[in-house]
Backbone bond lengths (Angstrom), bond angles and torsions (degrees), N, CA, C in turn:
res aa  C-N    CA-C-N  psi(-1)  N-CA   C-N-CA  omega(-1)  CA-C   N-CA-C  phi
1 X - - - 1.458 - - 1.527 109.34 -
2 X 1.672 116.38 133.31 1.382 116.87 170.51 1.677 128.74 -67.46
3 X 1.158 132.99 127.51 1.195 111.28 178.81 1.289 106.56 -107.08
4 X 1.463 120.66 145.69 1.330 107.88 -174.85 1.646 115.36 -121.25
5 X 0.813 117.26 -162.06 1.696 117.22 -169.01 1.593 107.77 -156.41
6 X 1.827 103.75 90.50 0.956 127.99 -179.60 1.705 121.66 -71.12
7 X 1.239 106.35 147.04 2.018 91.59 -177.17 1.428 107.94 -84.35
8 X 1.229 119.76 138.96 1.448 97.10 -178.64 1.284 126.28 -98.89
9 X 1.160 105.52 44.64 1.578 126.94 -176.38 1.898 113.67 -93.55
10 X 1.661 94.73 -29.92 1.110 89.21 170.93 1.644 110.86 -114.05
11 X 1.625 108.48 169.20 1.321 107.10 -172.26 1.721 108.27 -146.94
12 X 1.264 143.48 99.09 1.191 128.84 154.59 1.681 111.45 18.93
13 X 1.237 127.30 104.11 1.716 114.61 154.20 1.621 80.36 135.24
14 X 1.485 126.41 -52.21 1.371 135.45 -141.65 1.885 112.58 -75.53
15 X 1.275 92.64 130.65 1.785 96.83 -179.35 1.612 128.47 -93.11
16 X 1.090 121.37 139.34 1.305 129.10 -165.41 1.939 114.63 -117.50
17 X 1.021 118.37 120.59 1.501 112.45 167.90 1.399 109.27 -81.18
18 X 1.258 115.01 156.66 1.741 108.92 164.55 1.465 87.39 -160.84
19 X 1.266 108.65 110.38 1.667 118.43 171.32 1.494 124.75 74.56
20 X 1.139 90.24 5.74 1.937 108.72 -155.22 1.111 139.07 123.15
21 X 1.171 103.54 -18.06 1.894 122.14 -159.31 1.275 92.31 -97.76
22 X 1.509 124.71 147.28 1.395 135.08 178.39 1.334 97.80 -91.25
23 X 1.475 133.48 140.89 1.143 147.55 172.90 1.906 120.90 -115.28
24 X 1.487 130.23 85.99 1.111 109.86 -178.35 1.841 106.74 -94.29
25 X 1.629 97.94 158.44 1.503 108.37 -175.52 1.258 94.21 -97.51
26 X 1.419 126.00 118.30 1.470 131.07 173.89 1.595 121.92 -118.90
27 X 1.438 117.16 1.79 1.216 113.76 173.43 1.927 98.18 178.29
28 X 1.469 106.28 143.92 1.716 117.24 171.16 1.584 94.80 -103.74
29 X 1.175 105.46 146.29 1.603 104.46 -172.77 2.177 91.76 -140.04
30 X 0.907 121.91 116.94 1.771 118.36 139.07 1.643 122.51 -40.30
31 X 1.384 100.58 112.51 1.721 138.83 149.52 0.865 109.85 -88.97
32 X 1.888 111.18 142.18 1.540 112.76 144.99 1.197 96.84 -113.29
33 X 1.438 124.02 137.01 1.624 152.78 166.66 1.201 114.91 -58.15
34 X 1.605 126.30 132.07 1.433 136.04 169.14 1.966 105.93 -11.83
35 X 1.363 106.99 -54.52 1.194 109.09 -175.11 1.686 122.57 -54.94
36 X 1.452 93.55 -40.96 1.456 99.82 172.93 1.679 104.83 115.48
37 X 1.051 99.41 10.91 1.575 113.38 161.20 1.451 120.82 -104.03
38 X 1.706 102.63 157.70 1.353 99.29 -153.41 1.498 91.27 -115.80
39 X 1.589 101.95 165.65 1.679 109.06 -150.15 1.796 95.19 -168.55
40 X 1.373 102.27 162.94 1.568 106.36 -173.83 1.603 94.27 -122.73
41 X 1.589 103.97 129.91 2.127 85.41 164.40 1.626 97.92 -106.93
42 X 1.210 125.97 -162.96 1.415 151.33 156.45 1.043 116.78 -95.43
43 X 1.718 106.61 125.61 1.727 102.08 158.72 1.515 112.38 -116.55
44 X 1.437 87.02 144.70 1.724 98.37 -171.24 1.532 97.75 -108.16
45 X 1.613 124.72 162.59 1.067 145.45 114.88 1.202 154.22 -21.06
46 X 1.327 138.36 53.22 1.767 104.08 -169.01 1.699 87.58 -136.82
47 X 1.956 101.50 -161.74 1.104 122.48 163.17 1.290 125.85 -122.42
48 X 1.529 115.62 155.00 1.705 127.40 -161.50 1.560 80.87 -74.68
49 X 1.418 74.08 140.33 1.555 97.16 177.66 1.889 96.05 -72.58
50 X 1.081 114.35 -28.02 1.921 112.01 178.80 0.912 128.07 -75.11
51 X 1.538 123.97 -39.07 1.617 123.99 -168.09 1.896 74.70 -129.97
52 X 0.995 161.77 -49.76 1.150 126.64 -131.85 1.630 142.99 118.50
53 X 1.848 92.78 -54.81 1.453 119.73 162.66 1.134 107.39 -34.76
54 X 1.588 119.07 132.44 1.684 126.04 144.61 1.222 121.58 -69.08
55 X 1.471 103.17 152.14 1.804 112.26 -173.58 1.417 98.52 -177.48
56 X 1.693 95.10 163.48 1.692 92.21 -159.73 1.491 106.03 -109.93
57 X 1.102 128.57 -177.00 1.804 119.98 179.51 1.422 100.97 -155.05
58 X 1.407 122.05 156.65 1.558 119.59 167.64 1.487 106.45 -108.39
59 X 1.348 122.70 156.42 1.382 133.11 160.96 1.427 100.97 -132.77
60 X 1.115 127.59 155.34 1.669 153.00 -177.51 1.718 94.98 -65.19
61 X 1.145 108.72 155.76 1.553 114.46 -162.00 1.262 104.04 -91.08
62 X 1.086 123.69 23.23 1.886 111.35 174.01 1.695 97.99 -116.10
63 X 1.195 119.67 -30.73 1.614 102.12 -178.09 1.216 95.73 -146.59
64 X 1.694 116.43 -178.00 1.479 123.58 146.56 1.443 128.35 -113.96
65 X 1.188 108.15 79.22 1.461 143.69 149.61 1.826 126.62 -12.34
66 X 0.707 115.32 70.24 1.615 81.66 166.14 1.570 117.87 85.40
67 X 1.362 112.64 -11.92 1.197 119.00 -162.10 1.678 118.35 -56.76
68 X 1.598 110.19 152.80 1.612 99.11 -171.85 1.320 109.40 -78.14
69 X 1.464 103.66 141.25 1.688 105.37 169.28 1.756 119.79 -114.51
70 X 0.917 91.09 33.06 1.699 104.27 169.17 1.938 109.27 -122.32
71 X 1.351 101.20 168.32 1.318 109.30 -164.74 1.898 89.74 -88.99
72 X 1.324 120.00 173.00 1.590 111.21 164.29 1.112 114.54 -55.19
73 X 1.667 130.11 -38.65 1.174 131.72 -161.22 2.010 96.49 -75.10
74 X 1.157 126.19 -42.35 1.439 118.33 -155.17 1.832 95.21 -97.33
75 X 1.680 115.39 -4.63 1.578 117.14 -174.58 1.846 97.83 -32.70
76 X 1.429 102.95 176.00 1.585 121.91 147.20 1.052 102.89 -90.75
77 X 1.532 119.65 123.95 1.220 126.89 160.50 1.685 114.43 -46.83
78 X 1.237 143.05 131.37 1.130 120.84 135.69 1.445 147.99 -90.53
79 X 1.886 112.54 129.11 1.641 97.97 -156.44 1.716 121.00 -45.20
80 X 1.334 127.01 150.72 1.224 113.68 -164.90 2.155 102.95 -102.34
């Protein structure tokens, strides 16, 4: 079994701004990484900044970064 080493900065329940956007933490979930190491991200809560809709997003377990603020449907595509 992996043990991991959570920050304890964050906590299940706890809210985050990033730019404006409300961010809730609703669940830590286990990844394993390209490398093949195993790792926990965060999933948050919020709404697309376009339509409104809720939807959830992960960020890597040390901060919230960058995180998307659109729903899948309103994302930026990226060219493939």
């Amino acid at each position: 079994m992996t043990e991991y080493k959570m920050t304890p900065r964050f906590a299940i329940g706890m809210s985050a701004d990033w730019r404006g956007q409300q961010y809730n933490l609703i669940g830590i979930e286990p990844r394993c990484r390209r490398d093949g190491r195993d790792t926990l991200v965060l999933v948050w809560q919020t709404c697309c900044l376009t339509c409104g809709v809720s939807f959830t997003t992960t960020t890597a377990q040390r901060k919230l970064k960058k995180p998307n603020r659109n729903c899948p449907t309103h994302a930026k595509k990226r060219p493939s």
